[in-house]
N, C-alpha and C positions, 0 to 999 in steps of 0.2 A: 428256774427262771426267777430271778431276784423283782422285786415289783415295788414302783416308784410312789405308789397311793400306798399308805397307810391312813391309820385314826386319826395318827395326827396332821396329817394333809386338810386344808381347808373345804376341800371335796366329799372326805367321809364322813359321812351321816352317822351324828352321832348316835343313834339308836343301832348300830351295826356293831358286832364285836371285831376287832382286828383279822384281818386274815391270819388265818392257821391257830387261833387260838379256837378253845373248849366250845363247840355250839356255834361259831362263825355264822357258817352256813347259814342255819337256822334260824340265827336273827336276820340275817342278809333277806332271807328268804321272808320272814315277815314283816320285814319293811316294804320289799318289794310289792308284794301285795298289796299292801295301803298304796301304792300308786296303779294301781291296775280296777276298773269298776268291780265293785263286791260281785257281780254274778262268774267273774272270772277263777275266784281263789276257790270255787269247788271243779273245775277244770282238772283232772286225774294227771294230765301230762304235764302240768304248771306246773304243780303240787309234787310230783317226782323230780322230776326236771329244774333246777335250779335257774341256770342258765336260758332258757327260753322262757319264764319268768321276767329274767331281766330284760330279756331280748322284747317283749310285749311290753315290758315298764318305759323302755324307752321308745317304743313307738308311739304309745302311749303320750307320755311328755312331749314330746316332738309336733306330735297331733294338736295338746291342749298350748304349746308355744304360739303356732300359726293362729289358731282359732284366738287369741287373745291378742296378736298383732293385727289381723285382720279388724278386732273392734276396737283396736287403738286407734287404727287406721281410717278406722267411718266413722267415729264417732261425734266430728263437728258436721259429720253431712248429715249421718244418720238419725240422731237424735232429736234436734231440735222440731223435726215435725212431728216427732211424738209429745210436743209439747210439754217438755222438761225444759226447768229454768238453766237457765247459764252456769248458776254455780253445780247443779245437779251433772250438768254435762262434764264442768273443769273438773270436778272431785274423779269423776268416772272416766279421764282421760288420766288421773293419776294413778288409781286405782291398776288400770291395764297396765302401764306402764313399770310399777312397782310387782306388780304380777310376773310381766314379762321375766324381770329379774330372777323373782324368785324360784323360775319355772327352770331359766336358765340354770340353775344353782345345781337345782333337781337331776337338772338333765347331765350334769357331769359329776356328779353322785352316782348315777343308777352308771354311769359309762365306770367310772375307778371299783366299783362293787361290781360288776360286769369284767371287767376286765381280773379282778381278783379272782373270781371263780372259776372263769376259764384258767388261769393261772397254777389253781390249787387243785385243776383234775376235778370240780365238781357236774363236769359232764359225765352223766352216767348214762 
């Protein structure tokens, strides 16, 4: 199954080694982690299981996308009675905003390092 995500796709996360090269996996596998909460990466079936690793990394992502549209999304109703000044609120509508992005990025990362590893039989 030839596969359309490599390293050098705008998608792969540079901390990830190429599919089918030396320890792949393995780096796949600890990036994944860095997006899952630390009490997740002693999880015994994460930790063997590549693939449902990525499979909770991208729930994960998806989960912290919303939660950060949702406070894009209040944040001219929400804030201002918490009596924060205007520029405190415009910074923090930027903030989400640029978040959003970045979250998005993330989130078709963990999908092209997701789809490699089903790819490469790393279901075991």
């Amino acid at each position: 199954m030839p596969l359309t995500t490599t390293r050098n796709s705008p998608d792969w996360p540079c901390q990830v080694k190429p599919p089918g090269s030396y320890d792949w996996e393995r780096s796949a596998a600890r990036w994944l982690r860095e997006l899952v909460p630390a009490r997740y990466s002693g999880y015994p079936a994460l930790i063997r299981h590549p693939v449902l690793l990525a499979r909770h990394a991208q729930i994960q992502v998806h989960h912290e996308i919303r939660v950060a549209r949702t406070a894009l999304q209040t944040a001219r109703t929400e804030l201002p009675p918490l009596g924060l000044p205007e520029s405190v609120i415009e910074h923090s509508i930027k903030l989400y905003a640029a978040e959003i992005r970045q979250l998005q990025h993330i989130a078709r990362s963990v999908r092209a390092v997701t789809e490699a590893l089903v790819g490469h039989g790393a279901v075991r």
